[in-house]
N, C-alpha and C positions, 0 to 999 in steps of 0.2 A: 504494500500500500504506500501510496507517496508520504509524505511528510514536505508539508508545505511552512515555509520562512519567509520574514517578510525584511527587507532590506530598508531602511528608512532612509538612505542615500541614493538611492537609484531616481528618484524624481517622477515615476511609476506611480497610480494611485495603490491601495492593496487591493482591491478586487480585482485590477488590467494585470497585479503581480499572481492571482494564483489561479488565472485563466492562462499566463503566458507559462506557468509551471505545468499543469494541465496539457499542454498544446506540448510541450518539450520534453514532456513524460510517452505521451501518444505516439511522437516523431521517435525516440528512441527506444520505443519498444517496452519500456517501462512499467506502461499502464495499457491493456489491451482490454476489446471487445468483453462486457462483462463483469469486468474487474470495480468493485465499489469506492466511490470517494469516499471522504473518512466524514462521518456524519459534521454537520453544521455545528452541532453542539461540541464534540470535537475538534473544530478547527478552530471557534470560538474562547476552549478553555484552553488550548495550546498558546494560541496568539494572542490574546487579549485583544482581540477587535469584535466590533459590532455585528450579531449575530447577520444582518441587512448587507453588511457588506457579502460575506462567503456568499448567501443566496443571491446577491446581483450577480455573483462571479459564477453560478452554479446556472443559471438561468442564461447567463450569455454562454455557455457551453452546451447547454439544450439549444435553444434558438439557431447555434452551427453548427447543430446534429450531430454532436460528441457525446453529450452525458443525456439520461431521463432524467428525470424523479419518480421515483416509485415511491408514493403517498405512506406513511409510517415505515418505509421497507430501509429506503435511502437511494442515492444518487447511482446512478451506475454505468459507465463507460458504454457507448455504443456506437462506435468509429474509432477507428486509428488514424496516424498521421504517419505510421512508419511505410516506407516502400523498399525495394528491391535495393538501395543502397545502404540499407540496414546493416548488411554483413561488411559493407566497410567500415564501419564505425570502429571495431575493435583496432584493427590496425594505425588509423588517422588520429584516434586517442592515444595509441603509444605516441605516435608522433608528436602529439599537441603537448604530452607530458613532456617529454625531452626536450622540447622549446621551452616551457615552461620554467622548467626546471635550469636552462640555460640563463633564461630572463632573471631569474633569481639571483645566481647567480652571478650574473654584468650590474647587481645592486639594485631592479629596479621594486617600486613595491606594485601593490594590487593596483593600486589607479594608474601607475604609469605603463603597467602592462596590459590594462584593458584598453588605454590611452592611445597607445601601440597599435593592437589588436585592430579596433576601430578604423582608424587612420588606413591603414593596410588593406581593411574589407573591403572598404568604401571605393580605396582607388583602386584595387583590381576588379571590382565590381563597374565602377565609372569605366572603367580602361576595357572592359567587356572579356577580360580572359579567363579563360579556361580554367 
């Protein structure tokens, strides 16, 4: 079952935070067809946010036909996001560790390595390659 966190630096509301955890659980195989979220009153007593929040976030993942609600039962996955590049993941994770793990050590911390990251996305993304 996920376990959902909520970042208070990301600048993300928490509901857009544990729709985007949902969706990232889905894409990586994580959370599949079935599979129940962890009840509202539960994500509630974990995180200390307003029960209205989780259920905006539970509702906007019904509405994009990922989760139901099953009425006293609870929330339950019903779509994936993972596809056929799924089995690359293990591989491109070692990868991203040893960068990682690189970035560490050249001194940088957490923000100047998502800093990095970003920057890099964006322009081989803008730059259209491969």
């Amino acid at each position: 079952m996920i376990q959902f966190h909520l970042e208070t630096s990301s600048g993300l509301s928490p509901y857009l935070q544990l729709v985007r955890q949902v969706r990232q659980a889905l894409r990586l195989g994580v959370l599949r067809a079935g599979d129940q979220l962890p009840t509202v009153k539960d994500v509630v007593a974990r995180l200390a946010i307003n029960p209205n929040t989780v259920l905006k976030a539970y509702r906007e993942l019904e509405h994009a036909g990922l989760a139901s609600a099953r009425p006293g039962v609870g929330t339950f996955v019903t779509a994936t996001l993972a596809d056929e590049s799924l089995a690359a993941h293990g591989p491109l994770r070692k990868d991203l560790q040893r960068w990682l793990s690189k970035a560490r050590l050249a001194g940088l911390d957490e923000e100047s390595i998502e800093a990095l990251f970003d920057a890099t996305f964006r322009s081989v993304t803008e730059a259209g390659v491969a």
